[in-house]
N, C-alpha and C positions, 0 to 999 in steps of 0.2 A: 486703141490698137490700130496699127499700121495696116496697110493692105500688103506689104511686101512679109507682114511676119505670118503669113496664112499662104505663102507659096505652096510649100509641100502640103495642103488639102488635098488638093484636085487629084493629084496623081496618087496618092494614098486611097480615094475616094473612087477612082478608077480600078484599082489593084482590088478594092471588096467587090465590087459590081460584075465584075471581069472573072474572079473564082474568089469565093471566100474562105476558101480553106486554103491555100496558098498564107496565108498572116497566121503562123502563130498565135496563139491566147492563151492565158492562163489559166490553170489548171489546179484546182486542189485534190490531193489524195485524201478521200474518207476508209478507204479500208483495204484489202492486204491479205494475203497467205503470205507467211515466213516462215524458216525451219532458223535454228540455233539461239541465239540470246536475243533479248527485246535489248539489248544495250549494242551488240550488231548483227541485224538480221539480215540476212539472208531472202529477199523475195523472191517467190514464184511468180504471183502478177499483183497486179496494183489496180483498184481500182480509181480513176479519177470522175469530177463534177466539175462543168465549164459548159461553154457554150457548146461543147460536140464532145459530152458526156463517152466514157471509153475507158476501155480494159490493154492492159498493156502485158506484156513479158520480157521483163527488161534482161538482157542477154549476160550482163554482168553483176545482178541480184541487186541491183541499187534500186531505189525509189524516192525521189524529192518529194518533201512535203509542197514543193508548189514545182507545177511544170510549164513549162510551155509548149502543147500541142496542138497541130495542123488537125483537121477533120480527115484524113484519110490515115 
């Protein structure tokens, strides 16, 4: 491996140190309040599991099976 294909570390590596929650991560939903059909529901909030574990209220009832969110 190059040393020139490892540029973008450092500043990446500065961006976590600097606030780690600024970077997105992903995100799995394990669980859920819906009202209407399990074929299109409807959520109230969504709970997700990641590195900054968190409850959500998604303002348009949507919930991804996978998300990506900031810690705040």
């Amino acid at each position: 491996m190059r040393l020139k294909h490892l540029l973008w570390l450092p500043p990446v590596l500065a961006l976590l140190l600097i606030d780690p929650g600024i970077i997105p991560t992903p995100h799995l939903r394990f669980a859920g309040t819906y009202s209407s059909t399990s074929a299109d529901p409807y959520f109230h909030h969504c709970d997700y599991v990641g590195l900054h574990s968190r409850r959500i209220s998604p303002p348009d009832g949507r919930c991804p099976i996978i998300a990506f969110l900031t810690s705040f």
